[in-house]
C-alpha positions in Angstrom: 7.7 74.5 -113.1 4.1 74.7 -113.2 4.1 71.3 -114.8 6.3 69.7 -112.7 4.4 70.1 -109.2 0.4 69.0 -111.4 2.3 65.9 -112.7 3.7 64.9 -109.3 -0.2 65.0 -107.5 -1.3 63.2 -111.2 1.4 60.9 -110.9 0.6 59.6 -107.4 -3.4 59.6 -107.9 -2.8 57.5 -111.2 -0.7 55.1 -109.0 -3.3 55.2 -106.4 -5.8 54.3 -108.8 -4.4 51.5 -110.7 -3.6 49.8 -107.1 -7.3 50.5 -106.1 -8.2 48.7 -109.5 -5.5 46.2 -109.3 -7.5 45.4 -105.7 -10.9 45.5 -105.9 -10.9 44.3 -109.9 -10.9 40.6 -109.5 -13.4 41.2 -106.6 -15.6 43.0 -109.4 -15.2 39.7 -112.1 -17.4 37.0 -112.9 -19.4 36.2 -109.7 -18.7 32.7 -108.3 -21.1 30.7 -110.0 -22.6 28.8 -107.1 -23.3 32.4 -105.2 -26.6 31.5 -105.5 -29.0 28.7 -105.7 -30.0 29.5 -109.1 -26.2 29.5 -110.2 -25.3 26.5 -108.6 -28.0 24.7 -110.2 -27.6 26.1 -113.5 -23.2 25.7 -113.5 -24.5 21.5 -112.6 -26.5 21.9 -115.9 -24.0 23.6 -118.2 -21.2 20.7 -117.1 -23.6 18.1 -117.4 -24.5 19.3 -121.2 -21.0 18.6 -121.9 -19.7 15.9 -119.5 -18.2 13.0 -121.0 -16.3 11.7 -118.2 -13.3 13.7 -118.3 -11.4 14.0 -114.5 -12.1 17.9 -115.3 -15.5 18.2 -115.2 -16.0 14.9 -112.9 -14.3 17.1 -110.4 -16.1 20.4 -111.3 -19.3 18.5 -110.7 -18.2 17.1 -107.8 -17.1 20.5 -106.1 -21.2 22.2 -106.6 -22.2 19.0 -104.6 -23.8 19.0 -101.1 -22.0 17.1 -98.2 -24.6 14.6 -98.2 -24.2 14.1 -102.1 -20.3 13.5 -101.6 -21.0 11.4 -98.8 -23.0 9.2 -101.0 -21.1 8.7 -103.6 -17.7 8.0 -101.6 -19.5 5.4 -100.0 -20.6 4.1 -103.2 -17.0 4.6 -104.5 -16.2 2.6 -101.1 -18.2 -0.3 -102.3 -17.0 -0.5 -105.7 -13.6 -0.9 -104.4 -14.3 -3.2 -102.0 -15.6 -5.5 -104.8 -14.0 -5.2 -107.6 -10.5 -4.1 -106.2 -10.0 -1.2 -107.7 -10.1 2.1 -106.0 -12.1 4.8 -107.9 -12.8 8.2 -106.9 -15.9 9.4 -105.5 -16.0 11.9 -108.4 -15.7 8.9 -111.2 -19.5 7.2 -109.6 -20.9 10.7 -111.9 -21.6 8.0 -114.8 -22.3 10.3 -118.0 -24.0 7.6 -119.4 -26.3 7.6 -116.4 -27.0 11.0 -116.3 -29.3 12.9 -118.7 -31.5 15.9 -118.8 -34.8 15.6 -119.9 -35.0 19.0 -121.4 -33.5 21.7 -122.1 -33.6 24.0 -119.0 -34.9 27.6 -119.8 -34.9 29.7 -116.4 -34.2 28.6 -113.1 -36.0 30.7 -109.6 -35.1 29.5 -106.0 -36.8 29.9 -103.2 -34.7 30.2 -100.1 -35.4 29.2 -96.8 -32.7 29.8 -94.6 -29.4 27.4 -95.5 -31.6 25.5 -97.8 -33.5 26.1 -100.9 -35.8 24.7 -103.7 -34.4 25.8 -107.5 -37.3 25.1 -109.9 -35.8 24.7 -113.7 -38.4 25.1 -116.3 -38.2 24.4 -119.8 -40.1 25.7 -122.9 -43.4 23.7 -122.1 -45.1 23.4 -119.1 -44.4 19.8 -118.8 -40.4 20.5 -118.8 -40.3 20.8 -114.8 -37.8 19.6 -112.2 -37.1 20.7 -108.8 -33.6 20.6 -107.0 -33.0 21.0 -103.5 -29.5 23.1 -102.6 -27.8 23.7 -99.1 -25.5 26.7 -98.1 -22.6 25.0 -97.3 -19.6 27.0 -96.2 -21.1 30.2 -98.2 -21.5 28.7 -101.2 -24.5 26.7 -102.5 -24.2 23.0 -102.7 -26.6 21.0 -105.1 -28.3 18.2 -103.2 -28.8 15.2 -106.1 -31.5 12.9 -104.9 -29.7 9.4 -104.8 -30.9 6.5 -103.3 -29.3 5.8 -99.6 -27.0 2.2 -100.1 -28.7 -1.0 -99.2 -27.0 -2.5 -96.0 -23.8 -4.8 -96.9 -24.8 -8.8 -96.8 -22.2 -11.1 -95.3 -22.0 -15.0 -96.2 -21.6 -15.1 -92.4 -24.6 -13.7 -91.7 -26.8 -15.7 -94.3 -25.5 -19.0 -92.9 -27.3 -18.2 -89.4 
């Protein structure tokens, strides 16, 4: 009988555990990868070392973007419609062709000012340098790529006067 009334407690504190577990587990995973500056930064790296173009990883690389970088490049998008006719999504202006690392990135340190920071990625020499800026952007960091803002749209219209 003795048995009977331990295993009952046992039985309900097992259940209670495996429900905590069940809970707070996925809470205790992998950490989101643009938690920080320095992850955000260094997830844009690790896609780019393998991007090829796929929708996947256009659209992973899309997501660690800033606002202002989306922006950009749906207005770019925008244009390319506009002149060639086809639509294209904002995610497909990430040419892989067009984008390259210069070397190979080593460590990565942010330094955080407010919603903003500043993630330095070094490489093995000292010359193997570049400096990203990233925003805090609905609690996540964002990576801001520096792109060129579009030139103004030309009309015939307007050249004529």
């Amino acid at each position: 009988m003795a048995t009977r009334r331990s295993a009952a407690p046992l039985g309900r504190t097992l259940a209670w555990v495996a429900a905590v577990c069940l809970l707070v587990g996925p809470a205790c995973g992998r950490r989101r990868p643009n938690a920080t500056p320095e992850g955000a930064v260094r997830e844009l790296v690790e896609i780019l070392q393998r991007y090829e173009g796929s929708t996947k990883d256009g659209t992973e690389l899309f997501a660690l973007l800033s606002a202002q970088t989306k922006k950009n490049l749906s207005a770019r998008a925008d244009r390319y419609g506009a002149a060639t006719g086809k639509q294209i999504t904002p995610a497909a202006m990430l040419v892989p062709a067009r984008i390259r690392l210069r070397f190979e990135p080593q460590s990565y340190k942010a330094e955080i000012s407010g919603d903003t920071a500043r993630v330095s990625v070094l490489g093995a020499s000292s010359a193997d340098r570049a400096e990203l800026a990233c925003v805090l952007e609905d609690e996540h960091w964002r990576v801001e790529l520096p792109l060129p803002d579009l030139a103004p749209m030309r009309s015939r219209a307007a050249e004529r006067r």
